[in-house]
C-alpha positions as CSV (number, residue, x, y, z in Angstrom):
1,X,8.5,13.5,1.6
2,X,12.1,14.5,1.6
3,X,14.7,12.4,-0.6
4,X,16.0,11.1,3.1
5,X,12.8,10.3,3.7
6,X,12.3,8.1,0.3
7,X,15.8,6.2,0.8
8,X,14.6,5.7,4.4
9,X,11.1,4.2,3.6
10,X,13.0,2.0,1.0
11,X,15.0,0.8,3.7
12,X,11.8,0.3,6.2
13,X,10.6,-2.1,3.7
14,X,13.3,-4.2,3.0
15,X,13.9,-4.5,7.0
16,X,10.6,-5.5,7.3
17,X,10.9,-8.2,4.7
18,X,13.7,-9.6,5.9
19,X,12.1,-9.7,9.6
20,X,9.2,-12.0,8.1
21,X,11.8,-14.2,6.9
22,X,13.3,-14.8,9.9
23,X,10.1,-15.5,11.2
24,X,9.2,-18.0,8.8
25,X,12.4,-19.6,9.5
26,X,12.8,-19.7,5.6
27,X,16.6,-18.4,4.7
28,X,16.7,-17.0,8.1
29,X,20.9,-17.2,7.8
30,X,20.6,-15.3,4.7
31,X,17.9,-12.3,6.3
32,X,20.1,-12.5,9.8
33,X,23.5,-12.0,7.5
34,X,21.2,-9.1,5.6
35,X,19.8,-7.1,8.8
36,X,23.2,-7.2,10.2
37,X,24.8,-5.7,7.1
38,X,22.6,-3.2,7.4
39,X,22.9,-2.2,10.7
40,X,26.9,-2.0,9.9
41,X,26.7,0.2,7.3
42,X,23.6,2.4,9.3
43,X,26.2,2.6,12.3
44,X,29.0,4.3,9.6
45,X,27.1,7.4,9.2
46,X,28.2,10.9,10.4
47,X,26.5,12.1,13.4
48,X,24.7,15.0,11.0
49,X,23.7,11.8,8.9
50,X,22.2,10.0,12.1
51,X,20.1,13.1,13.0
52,X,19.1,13.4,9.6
53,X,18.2,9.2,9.7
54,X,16.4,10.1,13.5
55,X,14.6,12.5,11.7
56,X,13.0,10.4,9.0
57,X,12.6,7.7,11.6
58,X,10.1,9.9,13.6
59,X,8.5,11.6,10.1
60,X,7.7,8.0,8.8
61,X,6.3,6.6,11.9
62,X,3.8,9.7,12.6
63,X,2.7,9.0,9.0
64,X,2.1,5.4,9.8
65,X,0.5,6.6,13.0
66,X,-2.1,9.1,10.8
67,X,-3.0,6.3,8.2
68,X,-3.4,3.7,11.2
69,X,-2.8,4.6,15.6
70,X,-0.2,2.7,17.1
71,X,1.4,1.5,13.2
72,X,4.6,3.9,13.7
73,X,5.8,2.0,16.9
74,X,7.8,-0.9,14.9
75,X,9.3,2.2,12.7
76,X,10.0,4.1,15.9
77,X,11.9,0.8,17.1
78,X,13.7,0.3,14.2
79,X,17.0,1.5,15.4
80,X,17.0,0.7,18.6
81,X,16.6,-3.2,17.2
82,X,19.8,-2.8,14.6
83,X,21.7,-1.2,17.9
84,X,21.6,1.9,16.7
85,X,20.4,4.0,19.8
């Protein structure tokens, strides 16, 4: 794995922990004030740093796909959910 790839997996995880907040309504102001933090600051980078994010995006999700078929889809939809594509 790459270093983007290390900063994007750490990223992965904590959008996925803050998505099961929200779904167990607990803090759910504090997780939707988190996930949309994130997507501002994902939505400042450089296009070269958006193909490089793209890039991790798809290598990350073909390694969930290898360990486990269809895993990879929620990392493949990661942007589009922040608004990011």
């Amino acid at each position: 794995m790459s270093d983007m790839d290390q900063v994007v997996g750490a990223l992965l995880s904590a959008i996925a922990a803050l998505e099961a907040f929200l779904e167990l309504d607990s803090q759910a102001y504090m997780a939707t004030n988190a996930l949309e933090e994130i997507a501002y600051r994902l939505s400042e980078m450089s296009d070269e740093e958006r193909r490089n994010f793209g890039a991790a995006i798809s290598r990350i999700a073909a390694a969930y796909d290898l360990e486990e078929p269809g895993t990879g889809e929620w990392v493949r939809n990661v942007p589009r959910n922040l608004g990011l594509a």
